[in-house]
GUVO-411751 format. One record per residue (C-alpha): residue in three letters; x, y, z. Coordinates in nm, 4 decimals, always signed. Each point is the difference from the previous one (the first is absolute). Example, Ala and Ser with C-alpha at 12.3 -4.5 7.8 and 13.67 -1.06 7.14 Angstrom:
// residues 2
{r "ala", {+1.2300, -0.4500, +0.7800}};
{r "ser", {+0.1370, +0.3440, -0.0660}};
This chain:
// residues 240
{r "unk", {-3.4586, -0.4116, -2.5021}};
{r "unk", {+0.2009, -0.3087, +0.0213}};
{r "unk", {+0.3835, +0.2360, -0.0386}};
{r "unk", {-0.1816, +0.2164, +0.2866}};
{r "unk", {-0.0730, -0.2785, +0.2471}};
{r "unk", {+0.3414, -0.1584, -0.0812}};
{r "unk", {+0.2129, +0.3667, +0.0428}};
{r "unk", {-0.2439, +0.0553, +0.3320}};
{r "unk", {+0.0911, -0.3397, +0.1045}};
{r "unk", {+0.3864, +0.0247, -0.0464}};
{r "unk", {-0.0616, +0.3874, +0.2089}};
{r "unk", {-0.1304, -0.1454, +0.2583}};
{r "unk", {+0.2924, -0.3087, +0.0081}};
{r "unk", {+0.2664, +0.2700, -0.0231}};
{r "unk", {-0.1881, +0.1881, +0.3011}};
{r "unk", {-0.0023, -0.3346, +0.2148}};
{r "unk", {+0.3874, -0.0408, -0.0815}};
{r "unk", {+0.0836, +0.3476, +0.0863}};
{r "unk", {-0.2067, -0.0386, +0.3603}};
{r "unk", {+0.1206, -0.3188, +0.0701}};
{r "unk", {+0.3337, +0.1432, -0.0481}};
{r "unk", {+0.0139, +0.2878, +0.1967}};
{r "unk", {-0.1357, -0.2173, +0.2943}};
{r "unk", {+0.2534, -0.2140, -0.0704}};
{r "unk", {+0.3017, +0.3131, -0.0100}};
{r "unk", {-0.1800, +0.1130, +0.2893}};
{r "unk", {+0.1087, -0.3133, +0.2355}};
{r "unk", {+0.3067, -0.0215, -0.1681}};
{r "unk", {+0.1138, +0.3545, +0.0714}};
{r "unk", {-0.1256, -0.0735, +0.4128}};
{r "unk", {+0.1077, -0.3320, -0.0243}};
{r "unk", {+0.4088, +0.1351, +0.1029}};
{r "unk", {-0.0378, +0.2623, +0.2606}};
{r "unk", {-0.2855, -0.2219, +0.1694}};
{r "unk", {+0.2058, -0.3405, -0.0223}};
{r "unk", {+0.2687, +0.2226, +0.1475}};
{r "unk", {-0.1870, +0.1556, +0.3008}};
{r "unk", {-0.0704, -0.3762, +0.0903}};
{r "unk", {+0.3292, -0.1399, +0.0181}};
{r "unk", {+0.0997, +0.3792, +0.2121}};
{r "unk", {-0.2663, -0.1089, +0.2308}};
{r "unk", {+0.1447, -0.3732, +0.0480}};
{r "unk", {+0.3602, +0.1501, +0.0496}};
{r "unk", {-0.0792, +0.2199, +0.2494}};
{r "unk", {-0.1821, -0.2756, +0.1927}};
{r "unk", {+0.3341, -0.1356, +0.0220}};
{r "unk", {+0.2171, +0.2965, +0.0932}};
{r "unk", {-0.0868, +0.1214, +0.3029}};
{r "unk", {+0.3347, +0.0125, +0.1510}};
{r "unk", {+0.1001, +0.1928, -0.3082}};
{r "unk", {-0.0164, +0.3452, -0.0325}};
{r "unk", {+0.1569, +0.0580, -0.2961}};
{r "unk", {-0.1547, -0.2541, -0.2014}};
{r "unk", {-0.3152, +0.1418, +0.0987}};
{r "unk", {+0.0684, +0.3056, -0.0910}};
{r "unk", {+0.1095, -0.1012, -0.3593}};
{r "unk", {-0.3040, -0.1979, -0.0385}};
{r "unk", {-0.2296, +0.2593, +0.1232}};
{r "unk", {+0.1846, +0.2947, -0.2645}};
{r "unk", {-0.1153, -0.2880, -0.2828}};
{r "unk", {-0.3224, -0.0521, +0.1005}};
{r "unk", {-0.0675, +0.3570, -0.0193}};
{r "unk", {+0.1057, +0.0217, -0.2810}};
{r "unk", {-0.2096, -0.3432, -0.1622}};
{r "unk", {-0.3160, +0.2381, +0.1668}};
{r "unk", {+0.1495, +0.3450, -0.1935}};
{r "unk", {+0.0180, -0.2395, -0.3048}};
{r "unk", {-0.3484, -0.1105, +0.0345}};
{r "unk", {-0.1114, +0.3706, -0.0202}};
{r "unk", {+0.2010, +0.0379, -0.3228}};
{r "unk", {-0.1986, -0.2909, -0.1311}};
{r "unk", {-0.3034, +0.1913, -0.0085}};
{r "unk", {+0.1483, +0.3152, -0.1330}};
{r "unk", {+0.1418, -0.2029, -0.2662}};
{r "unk", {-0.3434, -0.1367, -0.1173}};
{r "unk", {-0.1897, +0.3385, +0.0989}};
{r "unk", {+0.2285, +0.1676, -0.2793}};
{r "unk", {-0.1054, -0.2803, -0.3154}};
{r "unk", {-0.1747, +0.1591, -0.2519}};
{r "unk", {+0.0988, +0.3785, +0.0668}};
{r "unk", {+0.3307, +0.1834, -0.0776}};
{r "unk", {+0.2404, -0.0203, +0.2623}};
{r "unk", {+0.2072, +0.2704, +0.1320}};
{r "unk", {+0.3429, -0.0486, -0.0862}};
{r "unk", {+0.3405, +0.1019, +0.1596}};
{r "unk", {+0.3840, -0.0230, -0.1012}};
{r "unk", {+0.1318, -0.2276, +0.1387}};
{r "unk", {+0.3741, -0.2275, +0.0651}};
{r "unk", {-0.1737, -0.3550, -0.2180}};
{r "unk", {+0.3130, -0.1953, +0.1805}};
{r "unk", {-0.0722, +0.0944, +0.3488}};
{r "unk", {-0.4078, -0.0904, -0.0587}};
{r "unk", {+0.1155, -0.3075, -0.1502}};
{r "unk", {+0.2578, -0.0775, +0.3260}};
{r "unk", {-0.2948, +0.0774, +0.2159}};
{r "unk", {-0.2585, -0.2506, -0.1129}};
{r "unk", {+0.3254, -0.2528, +0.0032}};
{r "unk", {+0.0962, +0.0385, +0.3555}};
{r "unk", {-0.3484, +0.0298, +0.0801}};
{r "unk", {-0.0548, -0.4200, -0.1708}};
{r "unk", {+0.3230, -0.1333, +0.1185}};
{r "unk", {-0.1656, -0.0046, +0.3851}};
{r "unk", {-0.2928, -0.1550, -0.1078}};
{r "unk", {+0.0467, -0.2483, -0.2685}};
{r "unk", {+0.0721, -0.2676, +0.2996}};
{r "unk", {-0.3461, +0.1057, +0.1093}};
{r "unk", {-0.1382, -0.1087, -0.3615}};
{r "unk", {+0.2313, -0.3466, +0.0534}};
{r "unk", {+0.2326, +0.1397, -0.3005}};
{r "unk", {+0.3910, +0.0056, +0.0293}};
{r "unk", {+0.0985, +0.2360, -0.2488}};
{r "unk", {+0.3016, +0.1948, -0.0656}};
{r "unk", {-0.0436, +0.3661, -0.1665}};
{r "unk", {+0.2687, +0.1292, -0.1987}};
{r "unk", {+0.0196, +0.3315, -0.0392}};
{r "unk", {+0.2289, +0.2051, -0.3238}};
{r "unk", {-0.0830, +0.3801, +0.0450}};
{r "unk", {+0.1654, +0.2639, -0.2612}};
{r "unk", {+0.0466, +0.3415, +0.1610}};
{r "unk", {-0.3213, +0.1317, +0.1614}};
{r "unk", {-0.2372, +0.0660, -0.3079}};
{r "unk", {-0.2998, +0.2343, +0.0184}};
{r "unk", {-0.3770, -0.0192, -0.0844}};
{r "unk", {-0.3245, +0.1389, -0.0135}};
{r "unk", {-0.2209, -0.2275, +0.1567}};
{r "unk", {-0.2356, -0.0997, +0.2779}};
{r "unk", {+0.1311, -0.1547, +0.2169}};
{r "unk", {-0.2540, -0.2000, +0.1585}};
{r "unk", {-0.0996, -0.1411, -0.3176}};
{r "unk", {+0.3703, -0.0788, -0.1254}};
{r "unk", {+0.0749, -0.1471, +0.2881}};
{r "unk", {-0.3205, -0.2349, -0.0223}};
{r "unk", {+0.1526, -0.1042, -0.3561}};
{r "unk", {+0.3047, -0.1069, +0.1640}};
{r "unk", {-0.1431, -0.1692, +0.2844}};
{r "unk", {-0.2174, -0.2509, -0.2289}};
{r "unk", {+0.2662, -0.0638, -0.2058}};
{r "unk", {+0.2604, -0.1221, +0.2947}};
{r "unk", {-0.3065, -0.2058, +0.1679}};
{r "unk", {-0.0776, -0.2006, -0.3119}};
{r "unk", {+0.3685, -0.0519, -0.1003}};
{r "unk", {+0.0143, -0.1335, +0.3314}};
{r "unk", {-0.3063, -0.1777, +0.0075}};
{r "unk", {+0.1176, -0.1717, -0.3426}};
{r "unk", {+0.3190, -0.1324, +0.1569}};
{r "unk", {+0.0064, -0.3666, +0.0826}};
{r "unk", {+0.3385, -0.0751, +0.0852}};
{r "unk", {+0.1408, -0.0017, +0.3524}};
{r "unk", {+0.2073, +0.3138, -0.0916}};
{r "unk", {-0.2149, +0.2649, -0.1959}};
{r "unk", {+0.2495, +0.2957, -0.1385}};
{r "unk", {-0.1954, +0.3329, -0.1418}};
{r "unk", {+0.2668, +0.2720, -0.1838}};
{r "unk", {-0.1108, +0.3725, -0.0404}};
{r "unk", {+0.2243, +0.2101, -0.1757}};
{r "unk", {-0.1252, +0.3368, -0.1072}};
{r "unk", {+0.1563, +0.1505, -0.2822}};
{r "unk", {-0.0535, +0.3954, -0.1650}};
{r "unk", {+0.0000, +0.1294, -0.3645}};
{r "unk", {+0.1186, +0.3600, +0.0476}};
{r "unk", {-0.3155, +0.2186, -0.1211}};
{r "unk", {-0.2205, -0.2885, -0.0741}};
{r "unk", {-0.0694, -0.2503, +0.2666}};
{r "unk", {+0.0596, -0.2186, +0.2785}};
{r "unk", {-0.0177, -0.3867, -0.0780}};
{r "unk", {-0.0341, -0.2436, +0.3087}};
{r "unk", {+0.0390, -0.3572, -0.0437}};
{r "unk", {-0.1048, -0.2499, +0.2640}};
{r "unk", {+0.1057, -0.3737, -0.0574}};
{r "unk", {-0.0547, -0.3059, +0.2004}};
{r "unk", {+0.0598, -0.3749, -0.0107}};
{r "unk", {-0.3073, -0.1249, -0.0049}};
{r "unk", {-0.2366, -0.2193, -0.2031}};
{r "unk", {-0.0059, +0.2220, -0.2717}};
{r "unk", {-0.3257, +0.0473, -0.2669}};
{r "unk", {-0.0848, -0.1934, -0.2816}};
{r "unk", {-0.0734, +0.2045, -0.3492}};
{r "unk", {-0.4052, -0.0055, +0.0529}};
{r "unk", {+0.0400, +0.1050, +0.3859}};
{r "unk", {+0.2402, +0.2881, -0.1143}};
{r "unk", {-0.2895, +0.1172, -0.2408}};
{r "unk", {-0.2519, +0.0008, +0.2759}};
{r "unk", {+0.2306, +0.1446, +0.2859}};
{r "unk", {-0.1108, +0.3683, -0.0325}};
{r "unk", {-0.4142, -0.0843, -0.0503}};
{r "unk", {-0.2409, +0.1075, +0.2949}};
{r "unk", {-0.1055, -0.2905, +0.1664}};
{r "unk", {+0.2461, -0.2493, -0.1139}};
{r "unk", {+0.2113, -0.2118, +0.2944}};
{r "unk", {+0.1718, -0.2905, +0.0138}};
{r "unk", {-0.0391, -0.0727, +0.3757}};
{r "unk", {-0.3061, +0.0009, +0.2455}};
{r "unk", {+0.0760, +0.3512, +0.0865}};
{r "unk", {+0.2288, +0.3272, -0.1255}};
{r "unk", {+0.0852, +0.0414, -0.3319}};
{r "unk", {-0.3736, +0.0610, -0.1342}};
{r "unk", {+0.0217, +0.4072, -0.0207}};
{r "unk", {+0.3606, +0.0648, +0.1348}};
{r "unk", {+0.1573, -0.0212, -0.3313}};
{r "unk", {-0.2903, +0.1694, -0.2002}};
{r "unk", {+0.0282, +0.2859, +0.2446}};
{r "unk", {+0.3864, -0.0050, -0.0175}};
{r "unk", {-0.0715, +0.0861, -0.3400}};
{r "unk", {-0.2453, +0.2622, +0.0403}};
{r "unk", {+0.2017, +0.1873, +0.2451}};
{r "unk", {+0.3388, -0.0201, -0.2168}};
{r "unk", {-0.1777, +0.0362, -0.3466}};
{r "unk", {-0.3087, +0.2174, +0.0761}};
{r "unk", {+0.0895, +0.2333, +0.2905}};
{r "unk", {+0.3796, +0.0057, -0.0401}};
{r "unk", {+0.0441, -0.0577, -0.3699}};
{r "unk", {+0.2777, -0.2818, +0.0344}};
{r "unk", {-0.0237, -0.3738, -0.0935}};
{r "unk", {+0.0242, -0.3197, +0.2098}};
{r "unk", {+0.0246, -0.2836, -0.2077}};
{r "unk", {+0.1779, -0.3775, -0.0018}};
{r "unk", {+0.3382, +0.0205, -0.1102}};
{r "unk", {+0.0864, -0.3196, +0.0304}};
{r "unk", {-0.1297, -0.3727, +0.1846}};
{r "unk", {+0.0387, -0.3726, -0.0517}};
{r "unk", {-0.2013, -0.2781, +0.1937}};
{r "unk", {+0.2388, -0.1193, +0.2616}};
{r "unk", {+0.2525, +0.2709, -0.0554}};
{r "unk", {-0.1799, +0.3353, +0.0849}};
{r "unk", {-0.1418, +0.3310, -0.0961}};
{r "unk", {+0.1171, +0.3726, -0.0420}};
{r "unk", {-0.2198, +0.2799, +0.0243}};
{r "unk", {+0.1057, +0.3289, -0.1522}};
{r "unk", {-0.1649, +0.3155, +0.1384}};
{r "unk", {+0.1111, +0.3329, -0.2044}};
{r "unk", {-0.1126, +0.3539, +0.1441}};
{r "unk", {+0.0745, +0.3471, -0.1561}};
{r "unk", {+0.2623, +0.1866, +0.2044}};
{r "unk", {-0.0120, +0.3481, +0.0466}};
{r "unk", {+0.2920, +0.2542, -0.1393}};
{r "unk", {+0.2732, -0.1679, +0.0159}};
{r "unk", {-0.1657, -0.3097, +0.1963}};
{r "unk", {+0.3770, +0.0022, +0.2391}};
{r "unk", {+0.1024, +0.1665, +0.3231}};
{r "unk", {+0.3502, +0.1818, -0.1040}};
């Protein structure tokens, strides 16, 4: 009776955790595109007499709204087997780049990303849900820098018949040994928000619907952390 009350107990803790936690992903993945659609809305208050800064600012606020729709898709597809589609892994990975650089101001982050892309290398993946991967990784790297200057490097990499390896590096605080342990568990965050399922569903969609790994490959407090991501290519994994 008592080992049943205690493995109930510990059930219903890891339940809480994994609620809490998807709340918590849940304002972290609106938190960008929303942040951004306020700072569109002051800018255009204050280009009137511009047309083609309106313009621009209008294109990105369309597409903060088209990325709010992906949001939903994204968390309408946990739990079930995504449909998956071949796909160029650099140009996804340039995509959700380009798509940060005109918004980390928004967040109050200066950050430089570095990009190192080998020749185009094909996957089969979904993309919605790789690209979600990607997208928590650069906001916490970013989130973890505290100097003036943040720097993130991507360089993608491809093991002819095997897989593709991505490794994402910043310059931030870094982990210490017992937060590296903990990074990957459902619930766990080291901030008031993000951080409690983003990782732990990182994993799931690398390990359990795309049978690749995403692990640490390297951090030091005050020095910075590397993520590796590795995804089976398919054939030949390389355009010719």
């Amino acid at each position: 009776i008592v080992s049943y009350i205690a493995f109930s107990g510990i059930r219903r803790n890891e339940q809480s955790k994994v609620w809490i936690g998807m709340a918590r992903e849940a304002a972290h993945q609106l938190g960008t595109p929303l942040s951004s659609l306020l700072a569109w809305i002051e800018l255009l208050k204050y280009s009137k007499d511009q047309p083609g800064v309106i313009e621009e600012t209008l294109n990105e606020m369309s597409n903060d709204i088209n990325r709010l729709q992906i949001i939903t898709t994204r968390f309408s597809k946990i739990g079930s087997m995504p449909e998956k589609e071949r796909i160029d892994l650099n140009i996804l990975i340039e995509e959700v780049c380009v798509y940060f650089e005109k918004r980390l101001p928004h967040l109050g982050r200066k950050v430089e990303i570095n990009r190192d892309f080998e020749d185009a290398i094909m996957v089969e993946v979904n993309k919605d849900l790789i690209a979600w991967v990607f997208e928590n990784l650069l906001k916490n790297a970013a989130e973890a820098i505290e100097d003036k200057l943040g720097v993130i490097n991507i360089s993608t990499h491809c093991i002819p018949g095997k897989r593709a390896v991505v490794y994402l590096a910043d310059n931030g605080k870094g982990l210490s040994s017992v937060l590296r342990r903990q990074i990957f568990f459902p619930g766990f965050t080291t901030k008031k928000r993000g951080w409690g399922l983003g990782l732990s569903l990182a994993r799931r969609i690398i390990e359990e619907y795309h049978r690749g790994k995403i692990y640490i490959k390297g951090t030091a407090v005050g020095k910075g952390t590397t993520f590796a991501v590795e995804i089976p290519i398919t054939e030949t994994g390389q355009k010719s």
